[in-house]
mmCIF file of the N, C-alpha and C atoms, coordinates in Angstrom:
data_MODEL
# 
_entry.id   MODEL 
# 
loop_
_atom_site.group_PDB 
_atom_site.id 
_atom_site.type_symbol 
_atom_site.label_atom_id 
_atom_site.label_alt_id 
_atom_site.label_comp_id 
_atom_site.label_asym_id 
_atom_site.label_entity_id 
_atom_site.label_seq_id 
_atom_site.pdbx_PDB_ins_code 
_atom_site.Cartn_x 
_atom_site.Cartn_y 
_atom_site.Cartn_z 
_atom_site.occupancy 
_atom_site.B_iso_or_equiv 
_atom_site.pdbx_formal_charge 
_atom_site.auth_seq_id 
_atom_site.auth_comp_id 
_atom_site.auth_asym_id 
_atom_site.auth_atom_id 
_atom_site.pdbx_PDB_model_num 
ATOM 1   N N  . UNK A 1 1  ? 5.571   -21.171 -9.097  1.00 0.00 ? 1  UNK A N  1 
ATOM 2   C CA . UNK A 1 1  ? 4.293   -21.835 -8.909  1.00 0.00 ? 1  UNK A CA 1 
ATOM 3   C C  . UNK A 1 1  ? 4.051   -22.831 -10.036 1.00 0.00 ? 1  UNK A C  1 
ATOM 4   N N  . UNK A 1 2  ? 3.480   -24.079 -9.540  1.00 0.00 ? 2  UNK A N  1 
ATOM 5   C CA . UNK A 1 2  ? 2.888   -24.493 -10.709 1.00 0.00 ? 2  UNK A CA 1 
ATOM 6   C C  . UNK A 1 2  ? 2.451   -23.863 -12.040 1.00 0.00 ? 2  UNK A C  1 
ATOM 7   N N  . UNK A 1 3  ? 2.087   -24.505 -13.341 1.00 0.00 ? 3  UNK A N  1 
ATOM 8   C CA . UNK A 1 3  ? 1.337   -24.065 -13.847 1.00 0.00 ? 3  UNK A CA 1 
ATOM 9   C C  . UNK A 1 3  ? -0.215  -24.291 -13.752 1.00 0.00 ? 3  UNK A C  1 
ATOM 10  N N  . UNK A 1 4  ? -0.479  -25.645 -13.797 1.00 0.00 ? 4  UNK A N  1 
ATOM 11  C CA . UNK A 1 4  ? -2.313  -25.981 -13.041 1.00 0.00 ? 4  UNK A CA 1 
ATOM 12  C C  . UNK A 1 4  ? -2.426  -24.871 -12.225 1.00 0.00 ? 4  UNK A C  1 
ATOM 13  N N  . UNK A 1 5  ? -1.966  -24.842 -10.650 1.00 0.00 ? 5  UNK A N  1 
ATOM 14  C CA . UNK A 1 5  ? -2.197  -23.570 -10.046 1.00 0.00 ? 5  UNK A CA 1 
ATOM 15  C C  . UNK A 1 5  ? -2.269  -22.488 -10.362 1.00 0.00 ? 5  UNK A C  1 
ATOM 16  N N  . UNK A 1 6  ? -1.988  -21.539 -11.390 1.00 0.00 ? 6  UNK A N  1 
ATOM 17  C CA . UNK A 1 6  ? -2.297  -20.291 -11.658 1.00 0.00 ? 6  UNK A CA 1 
ATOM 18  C C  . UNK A 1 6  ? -2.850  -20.830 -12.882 1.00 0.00 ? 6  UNK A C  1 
ATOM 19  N N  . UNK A 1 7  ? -3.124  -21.411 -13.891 1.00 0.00 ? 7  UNK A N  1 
ATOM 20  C CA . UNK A 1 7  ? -4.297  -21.880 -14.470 1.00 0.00 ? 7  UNK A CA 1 
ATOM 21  C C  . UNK A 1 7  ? -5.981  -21.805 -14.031 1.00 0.00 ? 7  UNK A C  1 
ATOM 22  N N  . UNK A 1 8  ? -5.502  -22.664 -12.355 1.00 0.00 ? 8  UNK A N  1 
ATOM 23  C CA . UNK A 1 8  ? -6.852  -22.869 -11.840 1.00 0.00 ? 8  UNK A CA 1 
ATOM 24  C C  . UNK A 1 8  ? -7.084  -21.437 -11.022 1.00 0.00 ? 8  UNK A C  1 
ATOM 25  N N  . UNK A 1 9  ? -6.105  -20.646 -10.628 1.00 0.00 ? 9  UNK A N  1 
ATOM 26  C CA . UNK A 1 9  ? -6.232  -19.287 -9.759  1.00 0.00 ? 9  UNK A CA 1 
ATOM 27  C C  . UNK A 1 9  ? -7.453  -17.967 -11.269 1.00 0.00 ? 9  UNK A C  1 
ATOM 28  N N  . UNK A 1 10 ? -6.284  -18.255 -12.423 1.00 0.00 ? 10 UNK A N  1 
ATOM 29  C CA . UNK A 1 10 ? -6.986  -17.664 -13.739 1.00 0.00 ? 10 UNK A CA 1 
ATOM 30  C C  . UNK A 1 10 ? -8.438  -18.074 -13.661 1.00 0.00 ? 10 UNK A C  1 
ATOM 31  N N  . UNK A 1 11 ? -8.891  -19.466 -13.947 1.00 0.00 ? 11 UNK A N  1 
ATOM 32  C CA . UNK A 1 11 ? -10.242 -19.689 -13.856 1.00 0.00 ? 11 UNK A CA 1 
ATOM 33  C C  . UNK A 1 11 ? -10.739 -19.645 -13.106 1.00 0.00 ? 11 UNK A C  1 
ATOM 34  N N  . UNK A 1 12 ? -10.450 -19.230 -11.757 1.00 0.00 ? 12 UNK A N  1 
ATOM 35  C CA . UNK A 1 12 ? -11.186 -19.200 -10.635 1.00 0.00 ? 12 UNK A CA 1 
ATOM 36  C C  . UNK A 1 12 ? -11.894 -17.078 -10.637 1.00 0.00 ? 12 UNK A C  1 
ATOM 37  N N  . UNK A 1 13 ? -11.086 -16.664 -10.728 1.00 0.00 ? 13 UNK A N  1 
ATOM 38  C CA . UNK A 1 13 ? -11.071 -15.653 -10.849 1.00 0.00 ? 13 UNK A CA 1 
ATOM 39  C C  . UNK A 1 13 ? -12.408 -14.953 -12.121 1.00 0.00 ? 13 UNK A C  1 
ATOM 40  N N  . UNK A 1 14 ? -12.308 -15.543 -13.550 1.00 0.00 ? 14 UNK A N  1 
ATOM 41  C CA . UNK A 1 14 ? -13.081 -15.155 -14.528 1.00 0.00 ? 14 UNK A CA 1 
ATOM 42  C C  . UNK A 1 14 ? -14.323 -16.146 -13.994 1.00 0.00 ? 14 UNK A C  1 
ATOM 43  N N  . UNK A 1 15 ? -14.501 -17.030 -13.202 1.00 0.00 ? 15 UNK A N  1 
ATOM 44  C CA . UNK A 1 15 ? -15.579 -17.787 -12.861 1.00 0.00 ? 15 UNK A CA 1 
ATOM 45  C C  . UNK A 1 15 ? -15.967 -17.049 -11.986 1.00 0.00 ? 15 UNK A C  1 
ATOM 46  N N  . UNK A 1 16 ? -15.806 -16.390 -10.931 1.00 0.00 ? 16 UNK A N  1 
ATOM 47  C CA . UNK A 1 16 ? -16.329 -15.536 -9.813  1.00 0.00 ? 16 UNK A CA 1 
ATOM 48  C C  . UNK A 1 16 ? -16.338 -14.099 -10.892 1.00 0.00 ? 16 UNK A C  1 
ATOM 49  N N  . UNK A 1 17 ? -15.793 -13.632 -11.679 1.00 0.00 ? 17 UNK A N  1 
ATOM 50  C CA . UNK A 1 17 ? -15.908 -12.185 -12.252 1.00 0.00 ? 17 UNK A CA 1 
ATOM 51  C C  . UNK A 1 17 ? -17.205 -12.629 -12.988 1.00 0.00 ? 17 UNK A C  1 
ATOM 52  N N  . UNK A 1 18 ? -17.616 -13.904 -13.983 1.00 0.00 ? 18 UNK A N  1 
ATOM 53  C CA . UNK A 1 18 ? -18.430 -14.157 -14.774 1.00 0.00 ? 18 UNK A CA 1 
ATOM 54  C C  . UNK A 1 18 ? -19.543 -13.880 -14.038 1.00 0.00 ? 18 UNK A C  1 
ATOM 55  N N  . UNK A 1 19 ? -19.671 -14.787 -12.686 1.00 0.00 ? 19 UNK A N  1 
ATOM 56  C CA . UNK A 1 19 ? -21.101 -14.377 -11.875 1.00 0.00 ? 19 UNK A CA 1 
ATOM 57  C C  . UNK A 1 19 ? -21.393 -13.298 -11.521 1.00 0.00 ? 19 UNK A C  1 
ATOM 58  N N  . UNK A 1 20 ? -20.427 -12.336 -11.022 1.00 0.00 ? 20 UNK A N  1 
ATOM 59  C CA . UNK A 1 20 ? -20.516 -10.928 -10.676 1.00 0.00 ? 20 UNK A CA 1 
ATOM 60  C C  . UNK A 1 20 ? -21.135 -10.040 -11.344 1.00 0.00 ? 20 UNK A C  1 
ATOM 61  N N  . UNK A 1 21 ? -20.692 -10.511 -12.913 1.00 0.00 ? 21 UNK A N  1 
ATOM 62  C CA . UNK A 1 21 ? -21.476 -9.582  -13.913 1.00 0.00 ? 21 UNK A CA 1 
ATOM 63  C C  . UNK A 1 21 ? -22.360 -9.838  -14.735 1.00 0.00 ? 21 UNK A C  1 
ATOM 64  N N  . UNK A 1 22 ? -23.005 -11.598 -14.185 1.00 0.00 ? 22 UNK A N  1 
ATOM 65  C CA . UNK A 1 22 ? -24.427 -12.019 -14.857 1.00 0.00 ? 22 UNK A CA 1 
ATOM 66  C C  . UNK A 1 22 ? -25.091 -11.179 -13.783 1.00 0.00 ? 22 UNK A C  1 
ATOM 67  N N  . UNK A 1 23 ? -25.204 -10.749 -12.740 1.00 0.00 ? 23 UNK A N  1 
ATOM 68  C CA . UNK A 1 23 ? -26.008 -10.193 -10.955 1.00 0.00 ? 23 UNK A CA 1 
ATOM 69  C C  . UNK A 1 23 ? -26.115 -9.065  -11.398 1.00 0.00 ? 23 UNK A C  1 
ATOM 70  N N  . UNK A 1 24 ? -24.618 -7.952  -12.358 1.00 0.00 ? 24 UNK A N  1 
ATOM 71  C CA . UNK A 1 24 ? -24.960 -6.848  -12.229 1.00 0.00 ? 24 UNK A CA 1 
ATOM 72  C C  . UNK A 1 24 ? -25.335 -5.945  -13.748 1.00 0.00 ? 24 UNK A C  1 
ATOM 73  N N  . UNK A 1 25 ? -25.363 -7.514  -14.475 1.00 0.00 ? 25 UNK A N  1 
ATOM 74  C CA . UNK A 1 25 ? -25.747 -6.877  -15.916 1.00 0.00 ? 25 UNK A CA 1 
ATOM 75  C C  . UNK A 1 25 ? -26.717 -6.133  -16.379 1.00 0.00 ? 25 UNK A C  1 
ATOM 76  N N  . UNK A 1 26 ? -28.142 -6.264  -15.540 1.00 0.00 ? 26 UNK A N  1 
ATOM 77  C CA . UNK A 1 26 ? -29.842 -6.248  -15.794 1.00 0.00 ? 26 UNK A CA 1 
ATOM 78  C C  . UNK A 1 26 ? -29.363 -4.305  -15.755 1.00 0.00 ? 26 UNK A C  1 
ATOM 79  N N  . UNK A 1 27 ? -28.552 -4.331  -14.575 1.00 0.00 ? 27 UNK A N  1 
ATOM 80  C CA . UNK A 1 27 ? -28.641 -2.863  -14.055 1.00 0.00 ? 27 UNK A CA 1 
ATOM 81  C C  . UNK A 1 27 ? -27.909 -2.227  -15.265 1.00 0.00 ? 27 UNK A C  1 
ATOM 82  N N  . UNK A 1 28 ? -26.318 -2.449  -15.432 1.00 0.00 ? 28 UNK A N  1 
ATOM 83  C CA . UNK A 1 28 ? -25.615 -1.847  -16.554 1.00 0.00 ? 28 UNK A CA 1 
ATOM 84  C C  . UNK A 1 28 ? -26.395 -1.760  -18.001 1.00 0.00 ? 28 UNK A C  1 
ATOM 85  N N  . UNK A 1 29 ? -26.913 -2.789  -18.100 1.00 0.00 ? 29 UNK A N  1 
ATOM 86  C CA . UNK A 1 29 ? -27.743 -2.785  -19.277 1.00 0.00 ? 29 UNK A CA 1 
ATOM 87  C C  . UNK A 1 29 ? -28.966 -1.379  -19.786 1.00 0.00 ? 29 UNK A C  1 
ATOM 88  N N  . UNK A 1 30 ? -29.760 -1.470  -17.943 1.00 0.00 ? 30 UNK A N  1 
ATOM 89  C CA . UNK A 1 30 ? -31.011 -0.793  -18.065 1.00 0.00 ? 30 UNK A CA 1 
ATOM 90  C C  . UNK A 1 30 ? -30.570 0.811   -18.024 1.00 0.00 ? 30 UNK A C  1 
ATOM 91  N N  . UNK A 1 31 ? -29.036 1.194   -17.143 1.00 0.00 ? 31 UNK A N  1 
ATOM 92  C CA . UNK A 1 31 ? -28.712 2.388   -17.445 1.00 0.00 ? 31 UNK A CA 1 
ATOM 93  C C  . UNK A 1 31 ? -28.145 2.383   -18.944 1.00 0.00 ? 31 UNK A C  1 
ATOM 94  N N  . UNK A 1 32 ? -27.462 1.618   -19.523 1.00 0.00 ? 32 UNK A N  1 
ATOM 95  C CA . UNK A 1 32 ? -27.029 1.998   -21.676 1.00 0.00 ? 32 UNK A CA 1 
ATOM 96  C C  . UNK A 1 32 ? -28.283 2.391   -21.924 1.00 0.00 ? 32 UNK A C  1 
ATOM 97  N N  . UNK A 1 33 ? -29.104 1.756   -22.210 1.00 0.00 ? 33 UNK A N  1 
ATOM 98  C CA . UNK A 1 33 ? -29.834 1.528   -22.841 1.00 0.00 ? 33 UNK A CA 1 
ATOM 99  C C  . UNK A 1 33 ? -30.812 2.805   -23.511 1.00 0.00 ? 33 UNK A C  1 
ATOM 100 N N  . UNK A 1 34 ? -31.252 3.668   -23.084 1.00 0.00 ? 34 UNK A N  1 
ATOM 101 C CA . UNK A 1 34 ? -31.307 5.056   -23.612 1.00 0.00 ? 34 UNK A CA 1 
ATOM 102 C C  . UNK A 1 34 ? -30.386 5.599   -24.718 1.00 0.00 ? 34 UNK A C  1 
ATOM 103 N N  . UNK A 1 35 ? -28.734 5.149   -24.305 1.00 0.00 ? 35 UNK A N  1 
ATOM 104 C CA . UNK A 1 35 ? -28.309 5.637   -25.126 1.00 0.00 ? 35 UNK A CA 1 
ATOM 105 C C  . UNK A 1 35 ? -27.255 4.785   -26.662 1.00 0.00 ? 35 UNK A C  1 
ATOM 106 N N  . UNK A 1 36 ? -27.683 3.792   -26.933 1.00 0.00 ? 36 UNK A N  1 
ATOM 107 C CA . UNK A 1 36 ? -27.668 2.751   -27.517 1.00 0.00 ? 36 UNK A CA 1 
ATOM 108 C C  . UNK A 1 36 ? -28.465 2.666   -28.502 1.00 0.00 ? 36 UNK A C  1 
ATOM 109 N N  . UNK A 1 37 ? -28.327 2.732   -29.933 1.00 0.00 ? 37 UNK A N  1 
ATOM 110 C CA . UNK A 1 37 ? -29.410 2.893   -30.690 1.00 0.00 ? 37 UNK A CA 1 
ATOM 111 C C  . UNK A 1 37 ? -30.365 1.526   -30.986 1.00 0.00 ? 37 UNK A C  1 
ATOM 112 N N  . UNK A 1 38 ? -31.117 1.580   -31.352 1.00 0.00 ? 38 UNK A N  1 
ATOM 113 C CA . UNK A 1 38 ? -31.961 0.284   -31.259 1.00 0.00 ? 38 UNK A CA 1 
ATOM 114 C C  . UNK A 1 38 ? -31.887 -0.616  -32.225 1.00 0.00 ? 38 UNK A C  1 
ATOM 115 N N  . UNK A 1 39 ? -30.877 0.007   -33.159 1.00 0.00 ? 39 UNK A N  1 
ATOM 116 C CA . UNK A 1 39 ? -30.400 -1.444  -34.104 1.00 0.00 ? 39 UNK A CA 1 
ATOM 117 C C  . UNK A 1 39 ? -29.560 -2.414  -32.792 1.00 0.00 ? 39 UNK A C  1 
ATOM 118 N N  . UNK A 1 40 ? -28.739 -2.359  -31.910 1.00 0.00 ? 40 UNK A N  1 
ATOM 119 C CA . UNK A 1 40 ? -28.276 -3.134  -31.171 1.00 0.00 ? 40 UNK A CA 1 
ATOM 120 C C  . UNK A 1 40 ? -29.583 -4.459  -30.066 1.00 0.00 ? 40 UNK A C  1 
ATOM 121 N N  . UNK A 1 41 ? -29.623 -5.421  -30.624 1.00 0.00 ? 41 UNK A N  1 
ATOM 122 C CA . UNK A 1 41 ? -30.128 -6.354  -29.666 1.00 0.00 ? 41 UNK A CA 1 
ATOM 123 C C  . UNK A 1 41 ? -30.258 -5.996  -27.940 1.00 0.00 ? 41 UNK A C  1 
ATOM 124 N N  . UNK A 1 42 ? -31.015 -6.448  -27.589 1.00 0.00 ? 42 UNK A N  1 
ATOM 125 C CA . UNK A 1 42 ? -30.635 -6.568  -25.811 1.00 0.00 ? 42 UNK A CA 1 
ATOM 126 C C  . UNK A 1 42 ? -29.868 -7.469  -25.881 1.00 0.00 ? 42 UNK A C  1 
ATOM 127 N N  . UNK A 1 43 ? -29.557 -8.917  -26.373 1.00 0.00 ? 43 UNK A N  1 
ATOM 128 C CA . UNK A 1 43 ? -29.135 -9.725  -25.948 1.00 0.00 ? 43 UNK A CA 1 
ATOM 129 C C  . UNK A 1 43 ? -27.054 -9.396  -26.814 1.00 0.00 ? 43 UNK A C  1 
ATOM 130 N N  . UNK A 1 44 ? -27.362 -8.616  -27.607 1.00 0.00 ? 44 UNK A N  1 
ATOM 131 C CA . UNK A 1 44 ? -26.076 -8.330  -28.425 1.00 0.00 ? 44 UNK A CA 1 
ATOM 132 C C  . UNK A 1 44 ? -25.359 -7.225  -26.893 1.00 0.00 ? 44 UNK A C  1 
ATOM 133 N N  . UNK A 1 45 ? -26.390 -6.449  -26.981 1.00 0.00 ? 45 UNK A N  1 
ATOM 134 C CA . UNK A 1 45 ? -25.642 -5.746  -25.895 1.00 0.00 ? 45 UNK A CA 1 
ATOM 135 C C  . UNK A 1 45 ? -25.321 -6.212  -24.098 1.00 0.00 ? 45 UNK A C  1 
ATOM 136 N N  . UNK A 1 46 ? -26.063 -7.062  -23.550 1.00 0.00 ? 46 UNK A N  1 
ATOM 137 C CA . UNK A 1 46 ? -25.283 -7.972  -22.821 1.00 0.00 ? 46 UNK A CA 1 
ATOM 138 C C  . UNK A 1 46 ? -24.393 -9.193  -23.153 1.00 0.00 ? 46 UNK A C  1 
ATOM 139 N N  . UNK A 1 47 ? -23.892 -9.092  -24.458 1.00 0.00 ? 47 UNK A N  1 
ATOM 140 C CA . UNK A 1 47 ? -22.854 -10.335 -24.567 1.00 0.00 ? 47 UNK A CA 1 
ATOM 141 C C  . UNK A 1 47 ? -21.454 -9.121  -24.590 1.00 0.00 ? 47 UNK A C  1 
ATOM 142 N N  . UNK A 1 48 ? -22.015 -8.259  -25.406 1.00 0.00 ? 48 UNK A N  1 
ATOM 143 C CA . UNK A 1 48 ? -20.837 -6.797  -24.978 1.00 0.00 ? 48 UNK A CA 1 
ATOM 144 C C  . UNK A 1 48 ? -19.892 -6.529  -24.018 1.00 0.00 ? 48 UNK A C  1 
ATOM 145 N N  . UNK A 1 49 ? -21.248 -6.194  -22.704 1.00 0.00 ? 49 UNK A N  1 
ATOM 146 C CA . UNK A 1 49 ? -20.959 -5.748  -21.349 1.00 0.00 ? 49 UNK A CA 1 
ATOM 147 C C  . UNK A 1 49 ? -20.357 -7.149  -20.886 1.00 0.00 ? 49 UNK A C  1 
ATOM 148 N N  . UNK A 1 50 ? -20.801 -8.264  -21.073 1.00 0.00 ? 50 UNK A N  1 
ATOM 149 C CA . UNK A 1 50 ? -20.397 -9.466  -20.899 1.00 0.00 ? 50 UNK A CA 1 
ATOM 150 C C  . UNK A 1 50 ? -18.859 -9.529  -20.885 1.00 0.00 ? 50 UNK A C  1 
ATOM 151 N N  . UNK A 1 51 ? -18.457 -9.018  -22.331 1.00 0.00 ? 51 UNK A N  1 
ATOM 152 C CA . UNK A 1 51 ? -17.311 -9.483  -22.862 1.00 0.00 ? 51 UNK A CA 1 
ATOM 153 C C  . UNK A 1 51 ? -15.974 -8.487  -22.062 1.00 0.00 ? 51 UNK A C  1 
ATOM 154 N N  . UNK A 1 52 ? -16.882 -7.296  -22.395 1.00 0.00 ? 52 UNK A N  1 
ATOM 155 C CA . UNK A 1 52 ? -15.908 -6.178  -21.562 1.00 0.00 ? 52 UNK A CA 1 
ATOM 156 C C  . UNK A 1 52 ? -15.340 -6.355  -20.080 1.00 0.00 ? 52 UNK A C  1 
ATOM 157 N N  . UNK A 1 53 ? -16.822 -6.916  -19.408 1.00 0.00 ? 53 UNK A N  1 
ATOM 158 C CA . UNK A 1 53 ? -16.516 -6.893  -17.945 1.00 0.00 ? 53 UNK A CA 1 
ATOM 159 C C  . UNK A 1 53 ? -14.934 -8.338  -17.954 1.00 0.00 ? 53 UNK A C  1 
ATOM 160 N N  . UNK A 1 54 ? -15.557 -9.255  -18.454 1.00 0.00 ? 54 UNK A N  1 
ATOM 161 C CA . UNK A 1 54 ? -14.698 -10.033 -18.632 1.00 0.00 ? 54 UNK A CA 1 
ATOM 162 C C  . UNK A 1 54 ? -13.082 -10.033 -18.897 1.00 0.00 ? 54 UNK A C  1 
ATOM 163 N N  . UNK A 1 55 ? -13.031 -9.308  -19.782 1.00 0.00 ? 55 UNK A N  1 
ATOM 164 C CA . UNK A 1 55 ? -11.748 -9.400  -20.655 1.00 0.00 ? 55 UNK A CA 1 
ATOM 165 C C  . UNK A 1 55 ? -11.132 -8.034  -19.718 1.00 0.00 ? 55 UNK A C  1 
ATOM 166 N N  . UNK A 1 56 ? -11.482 -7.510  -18.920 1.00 0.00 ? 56 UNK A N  1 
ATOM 167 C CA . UNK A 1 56 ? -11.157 -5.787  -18.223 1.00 0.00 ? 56 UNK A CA 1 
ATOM 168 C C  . UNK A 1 56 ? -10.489 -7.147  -17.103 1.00 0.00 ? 56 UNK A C  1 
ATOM 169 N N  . UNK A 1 57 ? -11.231 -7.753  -16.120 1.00 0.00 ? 57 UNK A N  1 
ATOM 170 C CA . UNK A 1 57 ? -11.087 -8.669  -14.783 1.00 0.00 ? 57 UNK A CA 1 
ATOM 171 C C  . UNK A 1 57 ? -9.808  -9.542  -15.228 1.00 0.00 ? 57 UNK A C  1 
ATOM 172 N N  . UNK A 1 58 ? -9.557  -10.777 -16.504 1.00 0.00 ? 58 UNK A N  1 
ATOM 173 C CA . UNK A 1 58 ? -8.592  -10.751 -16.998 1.00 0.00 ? 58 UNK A CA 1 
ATOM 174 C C  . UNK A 1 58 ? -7.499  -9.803  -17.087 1.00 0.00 ? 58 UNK A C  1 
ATOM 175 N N  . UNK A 1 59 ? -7.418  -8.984  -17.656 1.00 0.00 ? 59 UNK A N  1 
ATOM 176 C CA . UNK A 1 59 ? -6.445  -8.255  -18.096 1.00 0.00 ? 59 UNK A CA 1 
ATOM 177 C C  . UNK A 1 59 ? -5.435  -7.921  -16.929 1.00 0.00 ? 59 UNK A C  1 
ATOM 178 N N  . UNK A 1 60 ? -6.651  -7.253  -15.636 1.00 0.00 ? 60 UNK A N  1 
ATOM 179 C CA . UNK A 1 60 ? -5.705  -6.925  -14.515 1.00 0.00 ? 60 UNK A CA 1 
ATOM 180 C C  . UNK A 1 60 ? -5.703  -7.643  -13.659 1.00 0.00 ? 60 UNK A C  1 
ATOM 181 N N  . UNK A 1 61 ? -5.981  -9.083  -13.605 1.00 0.00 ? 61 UNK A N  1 
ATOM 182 C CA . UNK A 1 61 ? -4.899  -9.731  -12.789 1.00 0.00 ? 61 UNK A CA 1 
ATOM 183 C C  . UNK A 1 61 ? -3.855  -10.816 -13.663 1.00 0.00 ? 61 UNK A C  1 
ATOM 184 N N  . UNK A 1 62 ? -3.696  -10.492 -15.015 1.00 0.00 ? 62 UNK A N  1 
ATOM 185 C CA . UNK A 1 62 ? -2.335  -10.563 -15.752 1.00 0.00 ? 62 UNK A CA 1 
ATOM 186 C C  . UNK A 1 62 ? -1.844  -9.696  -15.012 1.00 0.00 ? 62 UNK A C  1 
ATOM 187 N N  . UNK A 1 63 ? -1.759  -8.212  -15.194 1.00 0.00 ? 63 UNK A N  1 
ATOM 188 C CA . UNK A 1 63 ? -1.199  -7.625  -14.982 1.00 0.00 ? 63 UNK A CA 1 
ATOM 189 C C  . UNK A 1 63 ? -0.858  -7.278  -13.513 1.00 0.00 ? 63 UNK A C  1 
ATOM 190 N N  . UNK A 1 64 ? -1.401  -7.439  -12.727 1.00 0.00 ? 64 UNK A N  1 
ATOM 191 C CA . UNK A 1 64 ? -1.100  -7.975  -11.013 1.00 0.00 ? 64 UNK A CA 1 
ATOM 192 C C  . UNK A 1 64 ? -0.184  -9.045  -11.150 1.00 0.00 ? 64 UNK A C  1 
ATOM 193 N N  . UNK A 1 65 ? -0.239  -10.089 -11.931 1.00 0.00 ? 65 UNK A N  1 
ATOM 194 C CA . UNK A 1 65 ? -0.180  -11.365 -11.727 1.00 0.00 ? 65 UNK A CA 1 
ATOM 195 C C  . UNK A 1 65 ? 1.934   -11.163 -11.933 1.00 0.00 ? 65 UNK A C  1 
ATOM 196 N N  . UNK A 1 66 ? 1.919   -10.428 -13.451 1.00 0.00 ? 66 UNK A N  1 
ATOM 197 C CA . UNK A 1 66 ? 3.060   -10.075 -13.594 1.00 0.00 ? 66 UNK A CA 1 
ATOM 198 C C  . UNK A 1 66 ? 3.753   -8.727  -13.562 1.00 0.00 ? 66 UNK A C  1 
ATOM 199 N N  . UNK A 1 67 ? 3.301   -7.851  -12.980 1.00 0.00 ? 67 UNK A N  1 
ATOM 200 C CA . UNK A 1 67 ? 3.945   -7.000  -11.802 1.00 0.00 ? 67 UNK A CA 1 
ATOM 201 C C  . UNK A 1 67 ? 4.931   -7.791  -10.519 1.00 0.00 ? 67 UNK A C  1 
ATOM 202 N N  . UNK A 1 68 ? 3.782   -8.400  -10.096 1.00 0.00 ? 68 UNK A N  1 
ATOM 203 C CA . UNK A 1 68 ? 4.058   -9.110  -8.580  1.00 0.00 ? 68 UNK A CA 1 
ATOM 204 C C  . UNK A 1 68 ? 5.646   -10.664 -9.266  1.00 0.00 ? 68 UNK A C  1 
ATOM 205 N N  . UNK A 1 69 ? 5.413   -11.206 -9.780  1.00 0.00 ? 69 UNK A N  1 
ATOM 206 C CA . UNK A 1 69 ? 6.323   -11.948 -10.474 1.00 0.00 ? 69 UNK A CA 1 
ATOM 207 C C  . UNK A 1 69 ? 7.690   -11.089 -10.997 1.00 0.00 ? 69 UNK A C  1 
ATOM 208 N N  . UNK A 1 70 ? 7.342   -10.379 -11.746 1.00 0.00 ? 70 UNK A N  1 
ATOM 209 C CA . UNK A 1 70 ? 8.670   -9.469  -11.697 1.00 0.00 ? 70 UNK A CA 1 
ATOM 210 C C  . UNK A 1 70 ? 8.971   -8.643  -10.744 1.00 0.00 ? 70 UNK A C  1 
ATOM 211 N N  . UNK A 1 71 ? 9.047   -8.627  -9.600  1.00 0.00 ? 71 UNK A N  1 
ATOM 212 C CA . UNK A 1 71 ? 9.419   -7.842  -8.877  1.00 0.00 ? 71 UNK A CA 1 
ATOM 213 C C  . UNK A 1 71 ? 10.530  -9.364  -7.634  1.00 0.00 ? 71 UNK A C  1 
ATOM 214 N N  . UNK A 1 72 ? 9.877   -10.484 -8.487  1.00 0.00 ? 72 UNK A N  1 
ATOM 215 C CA . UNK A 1 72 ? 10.520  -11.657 -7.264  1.00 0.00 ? 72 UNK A CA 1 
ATOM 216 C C  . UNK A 1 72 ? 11.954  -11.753 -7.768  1.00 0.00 ? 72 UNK A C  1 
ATOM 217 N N  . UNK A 1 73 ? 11.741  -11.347 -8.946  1.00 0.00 ? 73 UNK A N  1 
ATOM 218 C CA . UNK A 1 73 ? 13.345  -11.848 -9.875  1.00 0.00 ? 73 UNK A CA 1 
ATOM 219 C C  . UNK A 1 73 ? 14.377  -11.148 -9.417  1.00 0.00 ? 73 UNK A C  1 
# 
């Protein structure tokens, strides 16, 4: 495959995961939040969940990405 193409497949992917988890942050947030001590920001702790959801959606479709690639070789 190209590289642009799985470039743009990568950003397409963390661009649809990004929206997914601005929609479902309010909720993840409002269940932590009890147990989160209150030195942590609200806004520290949705850049968190932010980062996690993010970098988790990354990770496994690397790892889809090259599973499926090594298996063509």
């Amino acid at each position: 495959m190209n590289r642009f193409i799985i470039v743009l497949i990568f950003w397409s992917l963390g661009f649809i995961g990004g929206i997914i988890g601005y929609f479902i942050l309010p909720f993840i947030v409002n269940f932590f939040k009890p147990y989160i001590p209150n030195i942590l920001s609200k806004f520290f702790l949705e850049a968190l969940i932010a980062g996690i959801i993010g970098s988790g959606i990354s990770t496994v479709v690397i790892l889809l990405w090259a599973n499926k690639s090594s298996k063509e070789i």
